[in-house]
N, CA, C and O atoms as a printed pandas DataFrame, in Angstrom:
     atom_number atom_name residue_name chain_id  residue_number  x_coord  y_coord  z_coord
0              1         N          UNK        A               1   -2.273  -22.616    6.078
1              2        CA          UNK        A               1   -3.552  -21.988    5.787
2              3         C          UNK        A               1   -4.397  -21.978    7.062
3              4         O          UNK        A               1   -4.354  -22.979    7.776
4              5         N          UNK        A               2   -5.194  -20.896    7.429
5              6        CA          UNK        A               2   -5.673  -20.798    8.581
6              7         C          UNK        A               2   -7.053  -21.581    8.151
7              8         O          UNK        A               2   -7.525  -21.533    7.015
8              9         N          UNK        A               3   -7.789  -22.531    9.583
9             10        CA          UNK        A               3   -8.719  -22.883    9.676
10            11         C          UNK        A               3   -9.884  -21.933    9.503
11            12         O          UNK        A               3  -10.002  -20.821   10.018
12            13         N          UNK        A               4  -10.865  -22.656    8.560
13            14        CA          UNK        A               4  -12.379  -21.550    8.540
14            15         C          UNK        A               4  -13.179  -21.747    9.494
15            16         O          UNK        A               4  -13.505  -22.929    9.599
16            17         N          UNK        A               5  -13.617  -21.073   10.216
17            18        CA          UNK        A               5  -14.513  -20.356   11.506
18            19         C          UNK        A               5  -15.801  -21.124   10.798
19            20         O          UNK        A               5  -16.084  -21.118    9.600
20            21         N          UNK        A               6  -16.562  -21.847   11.978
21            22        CA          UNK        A               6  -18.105  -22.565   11.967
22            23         C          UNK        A               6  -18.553  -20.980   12.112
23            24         O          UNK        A               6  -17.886  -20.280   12.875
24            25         N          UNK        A               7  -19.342  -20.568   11.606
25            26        CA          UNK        A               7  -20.184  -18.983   11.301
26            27         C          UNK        A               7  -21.599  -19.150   11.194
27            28         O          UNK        A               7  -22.204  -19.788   10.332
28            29         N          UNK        A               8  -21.988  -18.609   12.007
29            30        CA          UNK        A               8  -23.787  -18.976   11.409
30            31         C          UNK        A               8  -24.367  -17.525   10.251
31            32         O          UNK        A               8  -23.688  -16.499   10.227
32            33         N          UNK        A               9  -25.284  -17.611    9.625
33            34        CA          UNK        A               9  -26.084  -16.552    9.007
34            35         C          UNK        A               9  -26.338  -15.091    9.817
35            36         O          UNK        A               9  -26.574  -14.085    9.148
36            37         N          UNK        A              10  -26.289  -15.036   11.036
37            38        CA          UNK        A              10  -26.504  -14.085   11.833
38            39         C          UNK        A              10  -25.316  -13.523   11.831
39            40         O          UNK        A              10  -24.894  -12.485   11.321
40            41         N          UNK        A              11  -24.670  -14.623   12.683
41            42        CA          UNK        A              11  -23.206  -14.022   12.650
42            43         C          UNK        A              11  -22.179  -12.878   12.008
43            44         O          UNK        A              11  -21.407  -11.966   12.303
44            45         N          UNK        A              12  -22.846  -13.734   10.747
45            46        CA          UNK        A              12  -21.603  -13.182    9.404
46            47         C          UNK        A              12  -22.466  -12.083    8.994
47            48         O          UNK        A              12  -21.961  -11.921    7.884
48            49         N          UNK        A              13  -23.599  -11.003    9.064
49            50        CA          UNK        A              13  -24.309  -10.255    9.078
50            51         C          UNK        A              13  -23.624   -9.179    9.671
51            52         O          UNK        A              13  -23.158   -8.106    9.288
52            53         N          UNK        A              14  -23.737  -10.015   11.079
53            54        CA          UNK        A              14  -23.432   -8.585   11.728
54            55         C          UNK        A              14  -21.927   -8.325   12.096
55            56         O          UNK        A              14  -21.472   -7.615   12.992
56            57         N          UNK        A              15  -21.122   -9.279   10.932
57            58        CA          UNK        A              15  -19.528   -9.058   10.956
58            59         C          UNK        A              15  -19.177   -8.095    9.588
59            60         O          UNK        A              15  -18.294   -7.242    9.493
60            61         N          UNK        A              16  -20.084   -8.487    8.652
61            62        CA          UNK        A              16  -19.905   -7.397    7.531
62            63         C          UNK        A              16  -20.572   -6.222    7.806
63            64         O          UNK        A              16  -20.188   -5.262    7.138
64            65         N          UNK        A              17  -21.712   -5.960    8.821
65            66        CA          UNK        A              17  -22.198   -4.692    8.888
66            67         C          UNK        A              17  -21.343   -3.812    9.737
67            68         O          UNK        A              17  -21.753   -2.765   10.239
68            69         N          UNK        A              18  -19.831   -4.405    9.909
69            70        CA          UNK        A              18  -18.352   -3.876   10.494
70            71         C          UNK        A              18  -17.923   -3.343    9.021
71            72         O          UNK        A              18  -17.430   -2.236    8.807
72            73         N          UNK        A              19  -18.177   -4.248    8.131
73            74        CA          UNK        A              19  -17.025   -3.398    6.841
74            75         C          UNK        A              19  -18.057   -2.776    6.066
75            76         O          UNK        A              19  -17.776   -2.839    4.869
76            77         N          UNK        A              20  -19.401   -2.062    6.346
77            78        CA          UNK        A              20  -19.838   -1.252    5.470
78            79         C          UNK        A              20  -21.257   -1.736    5.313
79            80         O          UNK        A              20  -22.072   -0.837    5.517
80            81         N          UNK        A              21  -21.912   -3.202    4.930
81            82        CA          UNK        A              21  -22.563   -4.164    4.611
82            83         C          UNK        A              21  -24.112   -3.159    5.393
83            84         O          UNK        A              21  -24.239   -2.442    6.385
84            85         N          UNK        A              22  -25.000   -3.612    4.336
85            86        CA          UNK        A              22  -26.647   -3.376    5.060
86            87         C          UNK        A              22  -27.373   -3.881    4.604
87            88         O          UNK        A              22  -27.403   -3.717    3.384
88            89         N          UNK        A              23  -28.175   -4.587    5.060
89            90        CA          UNK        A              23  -29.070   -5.722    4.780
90            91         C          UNK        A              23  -30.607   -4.663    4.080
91            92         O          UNK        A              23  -31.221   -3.681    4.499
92            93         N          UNK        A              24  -30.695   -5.442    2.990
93            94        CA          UNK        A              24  -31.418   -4.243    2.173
94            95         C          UNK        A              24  -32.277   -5.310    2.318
95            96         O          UNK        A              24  -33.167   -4.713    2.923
96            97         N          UNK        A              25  -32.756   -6.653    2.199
97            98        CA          UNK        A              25  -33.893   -7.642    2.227
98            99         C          UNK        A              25  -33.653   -8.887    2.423
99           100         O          UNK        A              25  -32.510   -9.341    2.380
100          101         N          UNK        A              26  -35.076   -9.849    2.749
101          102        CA          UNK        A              26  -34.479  -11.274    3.135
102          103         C          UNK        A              26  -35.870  -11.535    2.457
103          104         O          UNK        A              26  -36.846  -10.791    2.367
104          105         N          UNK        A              27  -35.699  -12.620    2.074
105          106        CA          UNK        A              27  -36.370  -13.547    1.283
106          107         C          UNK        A              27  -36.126  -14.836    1.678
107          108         O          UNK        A              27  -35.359  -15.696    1.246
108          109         N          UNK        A              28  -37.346  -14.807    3.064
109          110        CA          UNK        A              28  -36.972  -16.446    3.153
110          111         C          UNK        A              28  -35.676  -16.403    4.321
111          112         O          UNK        A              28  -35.458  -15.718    5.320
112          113         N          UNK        A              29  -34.848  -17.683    3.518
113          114        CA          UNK        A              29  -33.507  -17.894    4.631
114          115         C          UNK        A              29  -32.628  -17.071    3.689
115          116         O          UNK        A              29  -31.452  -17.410    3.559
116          117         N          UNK        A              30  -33.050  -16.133    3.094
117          118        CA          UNK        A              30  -31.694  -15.628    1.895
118          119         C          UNK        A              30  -31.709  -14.149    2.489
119          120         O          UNK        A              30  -32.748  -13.488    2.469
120          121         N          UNK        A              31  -30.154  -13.500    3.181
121          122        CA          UNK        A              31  -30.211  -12.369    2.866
122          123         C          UNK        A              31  -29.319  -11.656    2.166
123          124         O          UNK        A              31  -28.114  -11.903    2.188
124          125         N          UNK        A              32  -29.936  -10.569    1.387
125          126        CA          UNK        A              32  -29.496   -9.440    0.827
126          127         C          UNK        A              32  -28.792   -8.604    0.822
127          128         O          UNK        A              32  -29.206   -7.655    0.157
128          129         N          UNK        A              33  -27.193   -8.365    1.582
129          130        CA          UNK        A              33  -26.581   -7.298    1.454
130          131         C          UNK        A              33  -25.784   -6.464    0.425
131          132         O          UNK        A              33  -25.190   -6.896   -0.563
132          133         N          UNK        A              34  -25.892   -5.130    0.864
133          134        CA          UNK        A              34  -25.340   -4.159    0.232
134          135         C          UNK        A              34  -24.018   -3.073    0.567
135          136         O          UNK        A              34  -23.841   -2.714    1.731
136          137         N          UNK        A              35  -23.357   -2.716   -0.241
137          138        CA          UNK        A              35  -22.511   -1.944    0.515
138          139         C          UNK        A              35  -21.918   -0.950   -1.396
139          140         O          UNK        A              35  -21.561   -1.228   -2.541
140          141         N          UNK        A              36  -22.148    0.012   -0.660
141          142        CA          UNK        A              36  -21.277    1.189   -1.835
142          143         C          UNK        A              36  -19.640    1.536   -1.894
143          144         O          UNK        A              36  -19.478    2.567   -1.242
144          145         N          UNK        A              37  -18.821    1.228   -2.240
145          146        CA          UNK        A              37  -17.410    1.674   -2.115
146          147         C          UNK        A              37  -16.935    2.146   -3.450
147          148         O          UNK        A              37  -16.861    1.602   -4.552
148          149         N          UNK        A              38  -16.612    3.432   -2.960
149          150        CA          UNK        A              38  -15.586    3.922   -4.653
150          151         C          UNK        A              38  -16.726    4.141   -5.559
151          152         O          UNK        A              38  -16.210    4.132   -6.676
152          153         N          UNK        A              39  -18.223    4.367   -5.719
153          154        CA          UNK        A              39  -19.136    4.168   -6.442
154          155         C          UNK        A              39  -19.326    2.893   -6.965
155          156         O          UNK        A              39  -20.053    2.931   -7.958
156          157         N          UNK        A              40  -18.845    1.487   -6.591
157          158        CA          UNK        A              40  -19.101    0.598   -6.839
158          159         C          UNK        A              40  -20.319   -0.018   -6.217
159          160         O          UNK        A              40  -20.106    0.263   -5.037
160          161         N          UNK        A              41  -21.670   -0.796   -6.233
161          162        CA          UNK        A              41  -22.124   -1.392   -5.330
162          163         C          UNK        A              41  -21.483   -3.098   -5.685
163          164         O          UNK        A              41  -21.332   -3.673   -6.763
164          165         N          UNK        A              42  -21.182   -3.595   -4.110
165          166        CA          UNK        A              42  -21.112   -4.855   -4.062
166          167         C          UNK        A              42  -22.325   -5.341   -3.121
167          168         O          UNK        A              42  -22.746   -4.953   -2.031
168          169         N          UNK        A              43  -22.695   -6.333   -3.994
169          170        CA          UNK        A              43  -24.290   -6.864   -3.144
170          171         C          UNK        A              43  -23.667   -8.466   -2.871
171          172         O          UNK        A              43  -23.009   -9.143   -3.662
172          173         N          UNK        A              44  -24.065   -8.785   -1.616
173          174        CA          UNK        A              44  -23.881  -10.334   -1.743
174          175         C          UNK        A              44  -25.474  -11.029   -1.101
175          176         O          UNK        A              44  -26.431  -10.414   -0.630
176          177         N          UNK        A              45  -25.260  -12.745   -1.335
177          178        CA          UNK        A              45  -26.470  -12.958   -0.584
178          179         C          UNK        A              45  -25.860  -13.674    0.060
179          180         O          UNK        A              45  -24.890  -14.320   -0.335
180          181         N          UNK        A              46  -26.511  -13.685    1.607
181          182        CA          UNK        A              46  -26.066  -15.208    2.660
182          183         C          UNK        A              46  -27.377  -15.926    3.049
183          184         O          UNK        A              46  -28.551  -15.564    3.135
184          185         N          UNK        A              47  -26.807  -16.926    3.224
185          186        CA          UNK        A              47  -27.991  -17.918    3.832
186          187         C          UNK        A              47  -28.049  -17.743    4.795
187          188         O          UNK        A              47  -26.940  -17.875    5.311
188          189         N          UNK        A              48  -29.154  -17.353    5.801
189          190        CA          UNK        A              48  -29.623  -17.591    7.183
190          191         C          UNK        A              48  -29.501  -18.856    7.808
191          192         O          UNK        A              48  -30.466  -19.227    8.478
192          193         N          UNK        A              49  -28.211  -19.817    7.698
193          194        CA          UNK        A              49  -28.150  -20.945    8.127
194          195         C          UNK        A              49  -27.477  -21.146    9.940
195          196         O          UNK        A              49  -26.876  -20.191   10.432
196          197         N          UNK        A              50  -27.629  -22.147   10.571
197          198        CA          UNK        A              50  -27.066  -22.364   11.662
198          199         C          UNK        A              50  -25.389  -22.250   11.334
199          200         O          UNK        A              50  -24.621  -21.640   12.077
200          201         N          UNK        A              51  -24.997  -22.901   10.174
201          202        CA          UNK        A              51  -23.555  -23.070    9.965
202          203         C          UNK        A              51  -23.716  -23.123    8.301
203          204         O          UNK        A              51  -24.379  -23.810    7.523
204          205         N          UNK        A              52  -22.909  -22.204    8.195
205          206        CA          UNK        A              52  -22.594  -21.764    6.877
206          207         C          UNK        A              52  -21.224  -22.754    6.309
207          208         O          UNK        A              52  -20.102  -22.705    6.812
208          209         N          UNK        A              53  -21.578  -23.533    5.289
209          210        CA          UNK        A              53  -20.643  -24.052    4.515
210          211         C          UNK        A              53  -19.335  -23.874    4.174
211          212         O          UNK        A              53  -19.266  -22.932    3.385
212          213         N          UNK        A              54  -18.137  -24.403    4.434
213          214        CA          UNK        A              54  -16.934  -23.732    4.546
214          215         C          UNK        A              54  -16.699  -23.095    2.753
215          216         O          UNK        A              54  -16.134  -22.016    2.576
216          217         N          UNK        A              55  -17.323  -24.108    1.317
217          218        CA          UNK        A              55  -16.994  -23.219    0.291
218          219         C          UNK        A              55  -18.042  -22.553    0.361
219          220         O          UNK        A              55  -17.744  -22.097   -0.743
220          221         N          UNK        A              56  -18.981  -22.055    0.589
221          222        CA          UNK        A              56  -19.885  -20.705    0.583
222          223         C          UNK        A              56  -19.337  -19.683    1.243
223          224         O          UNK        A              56  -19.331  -18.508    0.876
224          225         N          UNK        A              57  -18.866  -20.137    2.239
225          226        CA          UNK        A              57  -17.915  -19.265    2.914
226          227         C          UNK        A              57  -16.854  -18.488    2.274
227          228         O          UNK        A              57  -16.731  -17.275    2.103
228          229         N          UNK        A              58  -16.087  -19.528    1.948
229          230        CA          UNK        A              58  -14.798  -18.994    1.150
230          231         C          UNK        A              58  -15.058  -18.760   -0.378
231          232         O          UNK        A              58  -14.216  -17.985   -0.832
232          233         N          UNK        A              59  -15.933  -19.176   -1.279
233          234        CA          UNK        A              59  -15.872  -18.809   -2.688
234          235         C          UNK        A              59  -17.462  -18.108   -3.140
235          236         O          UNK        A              59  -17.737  -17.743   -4.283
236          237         N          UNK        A              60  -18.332  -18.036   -2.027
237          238        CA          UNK        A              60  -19.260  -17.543   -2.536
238          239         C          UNK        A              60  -19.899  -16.039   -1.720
239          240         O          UNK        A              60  -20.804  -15.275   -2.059
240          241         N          UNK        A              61  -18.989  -16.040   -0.540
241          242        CA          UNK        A              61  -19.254  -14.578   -0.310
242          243         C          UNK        A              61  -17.652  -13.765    0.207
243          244         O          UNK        A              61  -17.440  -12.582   -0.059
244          245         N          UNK        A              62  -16.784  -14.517    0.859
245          246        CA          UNK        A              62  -15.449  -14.052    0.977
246          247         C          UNK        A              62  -14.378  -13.847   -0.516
247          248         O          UNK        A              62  -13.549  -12.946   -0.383
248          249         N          UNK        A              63  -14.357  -14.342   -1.411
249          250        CA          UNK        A              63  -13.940  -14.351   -2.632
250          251         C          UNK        A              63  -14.718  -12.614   -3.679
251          252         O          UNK        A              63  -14.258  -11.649   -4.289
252          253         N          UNK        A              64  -15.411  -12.898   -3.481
253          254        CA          UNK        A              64  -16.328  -11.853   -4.011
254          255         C          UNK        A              64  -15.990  -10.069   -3.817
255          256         O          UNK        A              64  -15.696   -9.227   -4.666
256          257         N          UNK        A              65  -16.214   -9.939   -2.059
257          258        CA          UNK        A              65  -15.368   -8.976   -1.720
258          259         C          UNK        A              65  -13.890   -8.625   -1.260
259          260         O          UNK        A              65  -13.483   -7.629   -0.662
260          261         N          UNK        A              66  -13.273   -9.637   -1.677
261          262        CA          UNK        A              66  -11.604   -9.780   -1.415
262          263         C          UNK        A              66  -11.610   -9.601    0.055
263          264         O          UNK        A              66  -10.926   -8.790    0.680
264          265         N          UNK        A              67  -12.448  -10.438    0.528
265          266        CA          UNK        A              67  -11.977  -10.327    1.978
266          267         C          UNK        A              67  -10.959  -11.831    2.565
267          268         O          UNK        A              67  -10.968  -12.984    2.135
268          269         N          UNK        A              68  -10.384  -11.383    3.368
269          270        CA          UNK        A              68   -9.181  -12.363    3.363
270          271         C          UNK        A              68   -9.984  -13.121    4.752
271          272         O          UNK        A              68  -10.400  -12.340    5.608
272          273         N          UNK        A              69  -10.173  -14.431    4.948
273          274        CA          UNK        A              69   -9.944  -15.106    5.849
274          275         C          UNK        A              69   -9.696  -14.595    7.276
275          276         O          UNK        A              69  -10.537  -14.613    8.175
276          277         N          UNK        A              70   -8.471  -14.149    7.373
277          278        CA          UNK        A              70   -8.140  -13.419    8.723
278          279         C          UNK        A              70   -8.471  -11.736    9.192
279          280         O          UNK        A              70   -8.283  -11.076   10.214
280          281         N          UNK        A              71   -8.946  -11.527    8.108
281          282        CA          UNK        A              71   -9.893   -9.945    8.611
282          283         C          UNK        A              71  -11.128  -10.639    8.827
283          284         O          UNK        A              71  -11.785   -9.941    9.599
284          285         N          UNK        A              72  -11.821  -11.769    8.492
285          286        CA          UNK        A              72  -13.310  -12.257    9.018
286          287         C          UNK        A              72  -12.982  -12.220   10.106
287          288         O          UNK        A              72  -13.770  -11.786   10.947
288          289         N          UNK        A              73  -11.488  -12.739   10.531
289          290        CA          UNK        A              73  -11.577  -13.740   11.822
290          291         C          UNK        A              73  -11.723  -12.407   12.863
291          292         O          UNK        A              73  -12.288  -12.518   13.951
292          293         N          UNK        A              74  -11.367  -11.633   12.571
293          294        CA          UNK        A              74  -10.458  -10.187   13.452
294          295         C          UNK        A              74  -12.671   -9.510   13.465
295          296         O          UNK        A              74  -13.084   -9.059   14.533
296          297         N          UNK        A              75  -13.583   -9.574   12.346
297          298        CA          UNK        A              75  -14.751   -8.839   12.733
298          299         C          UNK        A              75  -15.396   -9.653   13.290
299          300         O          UNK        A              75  -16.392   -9.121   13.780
300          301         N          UNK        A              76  -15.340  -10.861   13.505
301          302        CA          UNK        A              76  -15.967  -11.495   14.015
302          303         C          UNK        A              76  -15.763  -11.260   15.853
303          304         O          UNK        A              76  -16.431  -11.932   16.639
């Protein structure tokens, strides 16, 4: 299993605004993205943190959009 990447809130922003992602609002340390595919919207929120939690990482915003681990690693 490949190791999860230390990622900050910024970071991972401007790695999903590679697969589609647009930050529609922030509230605070919380932001808001959006993205339309297939007429679906998928919205997620991230924390504006220095280092993002490895399960937030993996089950609360990578899980969500079936993004695999090693395509993060590749937009990053």
């Amino acid at each position: 299993m490949p190791s999860t990447p230390q990622v900050s809130g910024k970071e991972l922003v401007k790695a999903l605004g590679k697969i589609g992602f647009q930050v529609v609002r922030q509230k605070g340390s919380h932001i808001r993205l959006l993205r339309i595919t297939d007429g679906q919207k998928q919205v997620l929120t991230i924390t504006n943190h220095k280092i993002i939690r490895k399960g937030t990482l993996l089950n609360g915003i990578l899980k969500p959009i079936n993004l695999k681990l090693d395509e993060l690693k590749k937009l990053l």
